[in-house]
Steps between C-alpha positions, in 0.01 A plus 500: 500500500709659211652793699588237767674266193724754303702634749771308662453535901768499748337222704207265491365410816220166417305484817350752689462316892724619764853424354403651152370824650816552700730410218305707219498832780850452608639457100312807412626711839851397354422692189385189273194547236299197630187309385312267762295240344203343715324261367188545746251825473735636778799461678552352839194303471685205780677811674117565624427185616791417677520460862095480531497823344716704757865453295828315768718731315787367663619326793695763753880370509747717376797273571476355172708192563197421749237606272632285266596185724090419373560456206683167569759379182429853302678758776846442326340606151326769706737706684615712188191642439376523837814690597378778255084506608385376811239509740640852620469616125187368439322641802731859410372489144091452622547764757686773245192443328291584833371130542494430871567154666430320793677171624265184638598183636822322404647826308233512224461850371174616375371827353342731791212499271457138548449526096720299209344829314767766712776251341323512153450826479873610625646300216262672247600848609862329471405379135372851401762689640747334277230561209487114438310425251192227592386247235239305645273188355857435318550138478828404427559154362870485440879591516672584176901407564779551248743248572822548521711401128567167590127433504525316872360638810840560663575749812622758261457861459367505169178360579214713544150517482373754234104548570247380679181339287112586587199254423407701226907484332616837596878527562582729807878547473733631749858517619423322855165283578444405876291167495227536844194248408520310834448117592186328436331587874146650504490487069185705513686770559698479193791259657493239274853412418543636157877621600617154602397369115646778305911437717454182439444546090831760535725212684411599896466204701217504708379327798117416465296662729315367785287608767718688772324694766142335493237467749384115610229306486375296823297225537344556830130634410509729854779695331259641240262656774774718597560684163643850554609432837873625574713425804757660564740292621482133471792230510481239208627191523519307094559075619550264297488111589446642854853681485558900512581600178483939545385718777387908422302743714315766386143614351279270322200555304207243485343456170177335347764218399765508773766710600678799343647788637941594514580212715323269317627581191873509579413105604335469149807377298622282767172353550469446109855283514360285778160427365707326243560245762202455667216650732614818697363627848515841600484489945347892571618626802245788562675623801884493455556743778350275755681118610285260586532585933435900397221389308345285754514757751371799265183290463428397851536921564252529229265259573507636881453857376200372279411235762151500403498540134463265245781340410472615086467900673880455676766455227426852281791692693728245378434517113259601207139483595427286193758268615336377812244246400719343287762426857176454631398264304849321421506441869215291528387709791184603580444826411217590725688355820567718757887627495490392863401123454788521253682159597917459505488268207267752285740739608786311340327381222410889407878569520612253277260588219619905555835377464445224252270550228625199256329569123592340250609650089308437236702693273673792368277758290646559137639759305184687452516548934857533548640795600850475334648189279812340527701440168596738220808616339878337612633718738888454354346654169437871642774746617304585805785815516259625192193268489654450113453141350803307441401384188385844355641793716211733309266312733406556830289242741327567798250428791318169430669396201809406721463162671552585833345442799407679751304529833146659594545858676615820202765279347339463185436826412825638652674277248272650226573872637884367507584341187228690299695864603845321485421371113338872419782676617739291229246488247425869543900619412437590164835514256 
C-alpha cells in the first residue's frame, strides 16, 4: 500500500458497484488522477447478480420528468442531475462503448447479451481507459474530516474531508472522495451499510435503512410447488379488512416461499406498511384481459374444441403448463372429468378461482433478499447540481447511500449511472 499512501490523489472513489465504477471512470475521463477502493476481491460483485444475472440497466423513458415521476417525494431533488445524464445518456454511453441493448416489457432495458457481465465489463474498459487505478480487498473503516475553525459541523466551506482510513490504518488522501458503499440489500455482496455509519460520525443525518424492493413470503403451501414459474401478466389485488388497498399488473415470479418478480416487488413497501395493521390478502387475477362473460365463453369454446379430453388436458393454451393442476386443483374439479360433462356451476366456479386467487402474506423477506433499501443520507444535505455534501463540499454521495426510493424496472441503476457520472464529473475538475 505505500505507493498508494504518499501521494495525494485527485479523487477517491470507496466502492467499486455500479455508481463507484461510473464515478471513478468519468473523474478520470475528466483528467483527474483517481484511486478506486473495493473492499471485495473485485469490483461489481452485486452489478453481476443483479436482475437474475441479466443487468435492467435502465428503464426506457427519456422524458425525464416521467422517468422520474417513480421516484415519488425525491423527483424535485432529482431533476438537476437528471437534466445532465439520463436514460438517453446512459444507453449513448453503453453503446459508444459497443454494448448493445434490447428493450422488454414495461421499458426495461437489458444487455443484448442477456449478461450483467457486457455492463461489467464496459465499465472496466471505462475504468482503464482513464488509467484508474484499482485497489481491491481495501477495507476502508472511516472518514477523516477537518472541521471547519469553529470546531462545529456547520454548512461551511471550510470543511473537508482529508483521507480516507483502511483496516490496516493507512491514510489515502485526496482532494475529492466520492462515497459509493450502497444500502444494506443482499450484504453478501459487500452491501453492508458501512457508508451510512461513517456520515453519521461526520454530522450527516441519516435515515435507517429498511427493506425496500423485497420479495414476499406466502402462506399458502400450493404456492411453493410452483417455484420458478413466471406469468407474464397477472393483476394483483393487496386487501386489507376485505377493502382494496393497491391494484398493479404485470409479471410475477413464483418462488419456493411465495411471490417475487417486478410487480411484486413495487407492492413490497406498501405491503410492509399494511402488515403493520393486520393480515393482508393478495386476490390474483390470472387473466386480466378476459371479464368474467369473455371468460365464460372462451372456456365453453375450449371445452367444445377439446370436447372429449380430460378436463386437467384443456386449460394449457391459457397459461403456464405448470400452472394447471394447481387451477385444477383450486377448483375442486375433477380433473379426470370429461371437458364435456363440464357443468355451468363448475364452469363458474373455474372462473372465479382464474380471476380470484386470494393468498394470503406471511411476510416481507429482509435485507439480506431485498433488492434495494429505503433510507440513507437526507436528501436536503446534497447539492444534487454536483452530488457534493452540504456539510463537506469535498464529498460526494451517490447510488444507495441516498435514501430514496425508487420503483422495480432500471431505476436503480439509472440513478447509480446518473448521480455516480454527475458527482465524477465535479469531482474530476482538478484546480
Amino acid at each position: 500500500m505505500n505507493k498508494l499512501e504518499d501521494k495525494i490523489w485527485d479523487v477517491v472513489v470507496v466502492g467499486g458497484g455500479a455508481s463507484g465504477m461510473m464515478a471513478a471512470g468519468r473523474a478520470a475521463e475528466c483528467g483527474a488522477k483517481v484511486l478506486l477502493l473495493e473492499k471485495n476481491e473485485s469490483l461489481g460483485k452485486k452489478l453481476l447478480i443483479t436482475g437474475g444475472g441479466r443487468c435492467n440497466i435502465t428503464n426506457n423513458e427519456p422524458d425525464v420528468r416521467k422517468f422520474l415521476s417513480k421516484f415519488k417525494d425525491s423527483d424535485k431533488f432529482l431533476f438537476s442531475a437528471f437534466s445532465q445524464f439520463a436514460v438517453k445518456e446512459s444507453l449513448d454511453f453503453f453503446h459508444n462503448f459497443k454494448m448493445e441493448t434490447k428493450e422488454e416489457a414495461l421499458g426495461r432495458v437489458f444487455p443484448l447479451s442477456n449478461s450483467a457481465k457486457s455492463v461489467w465489463d464496459t465499465l472496466l474498459q471505462y475504468l482503464k481507459q482513464g488509467k484508474v487505478t484499482v485497489q481491491s480487498k481495501a477495507e476502508v473503516v472511516g472518514l477523516q474530516p477537518l472541521k471547519a475553525s469553529s470546531g462545529r459541523m456547520t454548512k461551511t466551506r471550510d470543511n473537508k474531508i482529508t483521507s480516507a482510513i483502511l483496516k490496516n490504518k493507512t491514510e489515502l488522501r485526496a482532494k475529492s472522495f466520492i462515497l459509493a458503499t450502497g444500502g444494506k440489500s443482499r450484504p453478501e455482496t459487500g452491501s453492508t451499510g458501512d457508508g451510512f455509519k461513517w456520515l453519521k460520525e461526520i454530522g450527516h443525518n441519516i435515515t435507517e435503512p429498511a427493506a425496500s424492493l423485497v420479495p414476499i413470503k406466502i402462506k399458502e403451501e400450493w404456492v411453493k410447488k410452483l417455484q420458478g414459474v413466471g406469468v407474464t401478466n397477472v393483476k394483483l389485488t393487496v386487501l386489507q379488512n376485505d377493502e382494496k388497498q393497491s391494484v398493479k399488473k404485470g409479471k410475477i415470479l413464483f418462488t419456493h416461499f411465495g411471490l417475487s418478480g417486478p410487480t411484486v416487488l413495487n407492492l413490497s413497501n406498501e405491503i410492509g406498511e399494511l402488515l403493520k395493521y393486520g393480515e393482508v390478502l393478495i386476490s390474483l387475477d390470472i387473466l386480466p384481459n378476459f371479464d368474467h362473460g369473455q371468460l365464460n365463453q372462451k372456456l365453453q369454446d375450449i371445452f367444445k374444441e377439446k370436447t372429449n379430453k380430460k378436463f386437467k388436458n384443456t386449460l394449457d393454451s391459457l397459461m403456464p403448463s405448470a400452472l394447471v393442476p394447481i387451477i385444477v386443483e383450486l377448483s375442486k374439479i375433477d380433473g379426470d372429468k370429461q371437458s364435456n360433462s363440464i357443468t355451468r356451476e363448475e364452469r363458474l366456479q373455474l372462473i372465479e378461482v382464474l380471476k380470484n386467487i386470494k393468498i394470503e402474506v406471511d411476510s416481507l423477506l429482509g435485507v439480506e433478499k431485498a433488492i434495494t433499501t429505503s433510507g440513507g443520507v437526507s436528501l436536503d444535505e446534497v447539492d444534487f447540481k454536483t452530488m457534493q455534501s452540504r456539510l463537506f463540499p469535498n464529498l460526494y454521495l451517490v447510488g444507495d447511500i441516498l435514501n430514496i426510493d425508487r420503483p422495480s424496472g432500471g431505476y436503480s441503476l439509472q440513478l447509480c449511472w446518473t448521480t455516480g457520472f454527475v458527482a465524477g464529473s465535479n469531482a474530476g475538475q482538478v484546480k
